[in-house]
C-alpha positions as CSV (number, residue, x, y, z in Angstrom):
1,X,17.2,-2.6,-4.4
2,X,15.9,-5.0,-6.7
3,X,16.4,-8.1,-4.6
4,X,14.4,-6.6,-1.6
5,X,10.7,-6.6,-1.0
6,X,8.3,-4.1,-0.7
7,X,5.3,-3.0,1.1
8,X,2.9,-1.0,-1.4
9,X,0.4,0.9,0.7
10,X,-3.0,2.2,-0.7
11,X,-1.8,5.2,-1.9
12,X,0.7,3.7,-4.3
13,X,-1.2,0.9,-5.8
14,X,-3.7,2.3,-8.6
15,X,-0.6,3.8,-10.5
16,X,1.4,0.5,-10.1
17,X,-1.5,-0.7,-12.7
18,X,0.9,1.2,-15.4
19,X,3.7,-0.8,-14.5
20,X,2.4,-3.9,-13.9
21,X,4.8,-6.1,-17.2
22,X,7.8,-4.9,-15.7
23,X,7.0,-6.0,-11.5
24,X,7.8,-9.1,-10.1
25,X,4.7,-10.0,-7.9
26,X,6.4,-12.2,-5.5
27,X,8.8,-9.2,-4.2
28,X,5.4,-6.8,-3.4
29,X,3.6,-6.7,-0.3
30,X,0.4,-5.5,0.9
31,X,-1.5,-5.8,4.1
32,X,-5.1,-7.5,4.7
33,X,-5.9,-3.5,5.6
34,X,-4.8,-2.5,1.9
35,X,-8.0,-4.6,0.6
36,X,-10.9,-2.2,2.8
37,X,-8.5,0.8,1.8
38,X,-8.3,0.3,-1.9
39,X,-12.3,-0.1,-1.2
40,X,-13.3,2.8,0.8
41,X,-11.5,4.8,-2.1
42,X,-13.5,3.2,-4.9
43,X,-16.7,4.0,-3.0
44,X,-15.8,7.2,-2.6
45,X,-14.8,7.7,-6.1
46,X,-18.3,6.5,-6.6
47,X,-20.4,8.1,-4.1
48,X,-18.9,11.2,-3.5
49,X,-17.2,12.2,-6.8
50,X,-20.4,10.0,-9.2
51,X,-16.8,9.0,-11.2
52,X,-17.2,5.4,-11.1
53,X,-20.0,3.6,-12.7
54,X,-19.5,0.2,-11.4
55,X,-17.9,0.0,-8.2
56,X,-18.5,-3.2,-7.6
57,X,-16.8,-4.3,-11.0
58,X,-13.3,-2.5,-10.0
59,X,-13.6,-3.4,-6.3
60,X,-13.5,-7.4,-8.1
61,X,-10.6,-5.9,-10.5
62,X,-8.5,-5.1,-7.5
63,X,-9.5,-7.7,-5.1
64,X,-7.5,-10.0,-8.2
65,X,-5.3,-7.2,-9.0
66,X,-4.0,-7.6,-4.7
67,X,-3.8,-11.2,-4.7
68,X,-1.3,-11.8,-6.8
69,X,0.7,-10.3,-4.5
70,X,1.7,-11.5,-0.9
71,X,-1.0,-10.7,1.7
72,X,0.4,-10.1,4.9
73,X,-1.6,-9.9,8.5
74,X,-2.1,-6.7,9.7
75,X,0.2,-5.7,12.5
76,X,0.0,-5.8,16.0
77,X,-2.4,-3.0,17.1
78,X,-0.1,-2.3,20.4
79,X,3.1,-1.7,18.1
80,X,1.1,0.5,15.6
81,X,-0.3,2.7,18.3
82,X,3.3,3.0,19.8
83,X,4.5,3.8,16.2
84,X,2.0,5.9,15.5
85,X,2.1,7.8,19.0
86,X,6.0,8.5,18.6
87,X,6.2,9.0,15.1
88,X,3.1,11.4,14.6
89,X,1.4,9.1,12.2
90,X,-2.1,8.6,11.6
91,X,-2.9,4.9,12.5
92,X,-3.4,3.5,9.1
93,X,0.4,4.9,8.1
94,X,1.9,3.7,11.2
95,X,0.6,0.2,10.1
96,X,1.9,0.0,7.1
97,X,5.6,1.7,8.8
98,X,5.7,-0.9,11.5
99,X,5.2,-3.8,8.7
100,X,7.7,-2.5,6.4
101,X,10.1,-2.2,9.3
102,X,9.6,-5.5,11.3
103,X,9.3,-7.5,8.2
104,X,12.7,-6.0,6.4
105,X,10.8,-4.3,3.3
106,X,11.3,-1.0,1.5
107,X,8.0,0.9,2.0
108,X,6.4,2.1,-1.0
109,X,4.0,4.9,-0.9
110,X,2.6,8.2,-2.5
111,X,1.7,9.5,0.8
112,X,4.1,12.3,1.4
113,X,3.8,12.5,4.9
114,X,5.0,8.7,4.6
115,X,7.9,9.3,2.0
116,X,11.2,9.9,4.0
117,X,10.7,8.1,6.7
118,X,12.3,5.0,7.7
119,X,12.7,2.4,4.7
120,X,9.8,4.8,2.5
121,X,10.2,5.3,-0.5
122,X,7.7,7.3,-3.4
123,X,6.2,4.8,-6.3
124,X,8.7,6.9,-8.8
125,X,11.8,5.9,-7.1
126,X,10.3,2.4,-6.7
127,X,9.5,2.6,-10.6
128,X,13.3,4.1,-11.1
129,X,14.8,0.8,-9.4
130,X,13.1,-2.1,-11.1
């Protein structure tokens, strides 16, 4: 496994930040979607659960943090309602699904309703391999 690439999905990506002397950033993926996701949850860590003080000081720590890995386009929004629609995902997973799968990568994820399905795999395993 350690020669293919991988598609990290929100979910997966603030724990990576324990791991991050023993990745190789040009085998991990994310999708331009990945940026508003990691930022909706920083917001609502701030808004909603007053736990971060400066959101705009970690949303500028991740926005580096992402682009040191590649930055994939978002999927065609046809094939993601299709996968979506068939595999009883919400849109957002069935995004990050369809990318893995066209593209050839091992999808990484702590979502479990992702984790099992096709090419998905959880952040431990992916932290097991490398």
């Amino acid at each position: 496994m350690k020669d293919k690439g991988f598609l990290f999905d929100a979910s997966a990506l603030y724990p990576l930040l324990n791991y991050v002397d023993k990745i190789d950033p040009s085998k991990i993926h994310v999708l331009s979607l990945t940026f508003y996701e990691v930022g909706n949850a920083i917001w609502k860590e701030h808004y909603l659960r007053k736990k971060v003080k400066d959101p705009i000081a970690l949303a500028m720590f991740f926005h580096k943090f992402l682009r040191k890995f590649n930055v994939i386009e978002d999927p065609p929004l046809e094939e993601v309602m299709k996968t979506a629609v068939e595999g009883g995902l919400t849109y957002y997973d069935a995004s990050y699904l369809y990318a893995a799968t066209s593209l050839g990568l091992i999808l990484v994820s702590n979502d479990k309703d992702l984790i099992g399905k096709m090419n998905t795999i959880s952040l431990e395993d992916f932290i097991k391999s490398i």
